[in-house]
C-alpha positions as CSV (number, residue, x, y, z in Angstrom):
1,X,7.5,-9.6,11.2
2,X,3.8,-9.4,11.0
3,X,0.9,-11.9,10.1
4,X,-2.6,-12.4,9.2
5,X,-4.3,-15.3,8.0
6,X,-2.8,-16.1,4.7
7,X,0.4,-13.9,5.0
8,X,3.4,-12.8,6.0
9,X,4.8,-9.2,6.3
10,X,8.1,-8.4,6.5
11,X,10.7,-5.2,6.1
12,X,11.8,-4.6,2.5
13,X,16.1,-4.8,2.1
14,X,18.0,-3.4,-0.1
15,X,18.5,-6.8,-2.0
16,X,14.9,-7.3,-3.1
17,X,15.1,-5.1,-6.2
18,X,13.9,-8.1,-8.6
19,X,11.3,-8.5,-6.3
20,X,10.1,-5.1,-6.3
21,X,10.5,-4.9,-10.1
22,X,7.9,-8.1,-10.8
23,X,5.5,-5.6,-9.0
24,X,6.1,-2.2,-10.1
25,X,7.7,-3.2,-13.5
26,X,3.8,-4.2,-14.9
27,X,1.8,-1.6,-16.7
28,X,-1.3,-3.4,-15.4
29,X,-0.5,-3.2,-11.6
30,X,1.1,0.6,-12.3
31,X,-2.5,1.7,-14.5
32,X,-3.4,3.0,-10.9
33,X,-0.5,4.7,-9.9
34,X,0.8,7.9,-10.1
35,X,2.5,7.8,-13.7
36,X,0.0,5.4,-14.9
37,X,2.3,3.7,-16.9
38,X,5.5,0.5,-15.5
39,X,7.7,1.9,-13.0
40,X,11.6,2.3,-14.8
41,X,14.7,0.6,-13.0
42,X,15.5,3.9,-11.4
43,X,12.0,4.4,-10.1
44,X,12.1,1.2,-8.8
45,X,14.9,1.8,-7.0
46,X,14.0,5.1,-5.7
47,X,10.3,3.4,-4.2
48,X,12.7,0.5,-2.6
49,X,15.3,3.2,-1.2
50,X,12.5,4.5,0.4
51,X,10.9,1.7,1.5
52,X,14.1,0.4,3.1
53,X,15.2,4.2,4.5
54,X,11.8,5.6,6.0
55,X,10.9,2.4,7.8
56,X,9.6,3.1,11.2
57,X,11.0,6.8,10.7
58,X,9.6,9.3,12.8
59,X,7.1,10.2,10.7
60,X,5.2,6.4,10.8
61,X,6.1,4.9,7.7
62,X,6.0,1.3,7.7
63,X,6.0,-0.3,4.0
64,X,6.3,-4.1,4.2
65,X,7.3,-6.9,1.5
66,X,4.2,-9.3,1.4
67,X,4.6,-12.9,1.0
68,X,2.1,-15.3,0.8
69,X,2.0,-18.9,2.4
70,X,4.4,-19.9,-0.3
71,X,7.1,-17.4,0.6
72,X,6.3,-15.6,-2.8
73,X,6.6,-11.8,-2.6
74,X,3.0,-10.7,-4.1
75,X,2.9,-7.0,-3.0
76,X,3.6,-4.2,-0.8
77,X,1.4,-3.1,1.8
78,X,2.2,-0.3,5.0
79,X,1.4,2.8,6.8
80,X,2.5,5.7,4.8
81,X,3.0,9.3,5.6
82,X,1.3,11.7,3.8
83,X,2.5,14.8,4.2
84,X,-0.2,16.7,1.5
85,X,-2.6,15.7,4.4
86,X,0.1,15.4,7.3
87,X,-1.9,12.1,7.9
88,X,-1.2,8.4,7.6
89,X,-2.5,6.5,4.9
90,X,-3.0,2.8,4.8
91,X,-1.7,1.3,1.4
92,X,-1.2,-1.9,-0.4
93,X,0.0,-2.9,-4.3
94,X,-0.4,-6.4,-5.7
95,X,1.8,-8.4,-8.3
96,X,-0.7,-9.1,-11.1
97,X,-1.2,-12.1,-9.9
98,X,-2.0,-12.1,-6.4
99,X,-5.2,-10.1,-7.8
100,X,-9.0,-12.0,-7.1
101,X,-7.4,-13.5,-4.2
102,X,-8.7,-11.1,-1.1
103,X,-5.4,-10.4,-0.5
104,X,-5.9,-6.5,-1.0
105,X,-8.7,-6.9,1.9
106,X,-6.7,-9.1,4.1
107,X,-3.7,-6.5,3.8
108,X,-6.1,-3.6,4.2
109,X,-7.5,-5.2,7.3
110,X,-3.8,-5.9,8.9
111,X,-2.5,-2.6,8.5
112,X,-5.7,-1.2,10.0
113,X,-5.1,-3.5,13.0
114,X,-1.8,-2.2,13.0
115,X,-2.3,1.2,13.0
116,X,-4.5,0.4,16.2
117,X,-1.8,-1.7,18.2
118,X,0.8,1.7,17.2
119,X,-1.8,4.1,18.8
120,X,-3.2,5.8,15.7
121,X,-6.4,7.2,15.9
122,X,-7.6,8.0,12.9
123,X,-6.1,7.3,9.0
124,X,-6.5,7.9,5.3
125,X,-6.6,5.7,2.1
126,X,-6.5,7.4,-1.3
127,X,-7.4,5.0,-4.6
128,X,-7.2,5.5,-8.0
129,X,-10.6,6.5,-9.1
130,X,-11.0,3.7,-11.8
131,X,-9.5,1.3,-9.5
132,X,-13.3,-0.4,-8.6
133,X,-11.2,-3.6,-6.6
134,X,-9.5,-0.9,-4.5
135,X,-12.4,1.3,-3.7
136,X,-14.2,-1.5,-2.9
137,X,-12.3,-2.8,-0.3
138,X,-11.6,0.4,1.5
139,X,-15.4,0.8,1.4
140,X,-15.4,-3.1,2.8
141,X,-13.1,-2.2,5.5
142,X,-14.8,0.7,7.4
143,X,-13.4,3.7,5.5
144,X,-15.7,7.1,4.8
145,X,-15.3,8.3,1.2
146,X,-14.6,12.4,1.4
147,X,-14.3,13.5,-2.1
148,X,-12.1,13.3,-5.0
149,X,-8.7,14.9,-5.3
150,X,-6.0,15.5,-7.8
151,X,-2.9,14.6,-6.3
152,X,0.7,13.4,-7.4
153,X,-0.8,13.5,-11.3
154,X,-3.5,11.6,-10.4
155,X,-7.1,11.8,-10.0
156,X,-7.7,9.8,-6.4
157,X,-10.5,9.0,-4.2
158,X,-9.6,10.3,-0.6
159,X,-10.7,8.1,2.0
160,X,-10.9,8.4,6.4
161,X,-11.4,6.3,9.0
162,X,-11.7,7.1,12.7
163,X,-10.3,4.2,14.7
164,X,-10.8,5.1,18.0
């Protein structure tokens, strides 16, 4: 289990489908996501499988559930492996309603801390690029915009940041 100021992260299990779903089931929170468009039951699943199955794999994934100081799940956040990039991206989703909170920064910030305390020297962030609230923060939390990619049916902002 991990912390920061205002929340708690923890490892996604295979019974937190509902919770998941709340998330990924809204058109609004998927707009900027490959797909564009709500995540079905079966995608859902698939993202949680994965969640649950690559954590702290060999690779570096680390996706955890994040609640807030009510115990409420409001997103996802993690170290992701990229392998387009064979890199580790630093990533975060929020329910609709964890948005205008700063959450997205103080998740952004954490995982950058963790990456440090795991030994990573350097990490990538990729946002959506009509996602202004998710550009902004990478851009508030030290990372160097590269250029613009298509990637996954999407057209992404790529992001690095050198941590050491």
């Amino acid at each position: 289990m991990l912390t920061s100021k205002r929340l708690t992260y923890i490892k996604w299990q295979d019974d937190d489908f509902d919770a998941l779903k709340e998330i990924l089931g809204n058109p609004k929170v998927c707009e900027y996501l490959p797909g564009n468009n709500q995540k079905s039951d079966d995608e859902i699943r698939r993202w949680l499988h994965y969640y649950v199955a690559s954590f702290n794999d060999a690779k570096g994934n680390r996706i955890y559930k994040v609640l807030d100081s009510e115990q409420r799940v409001i997103g996802y956040c993690g170290l992701g492996y990229v392998k387009e990039f064979d890199q580790i991206e630093i990533m975060y989703g929020l329910a609709e309603s964890a948005w205008r909170n700063g959450y997205g920064l103080e998740m952004s910030l954490r995982m950058k801390e963790l990456a440090v305390e795991l030994g990573y020297d350097f990490v990538i962030a990729l946002a959506d690029i009509n996602n202004a609230a998710s550009n902004k923060i990478l851009i508030k939390t030290g990372y160097h915009f590269v250029r613009q990619i298509e990637l996954w049916g999407a057209d992404l902002n790529y992001y690095e940041q050198q941590l050491s």
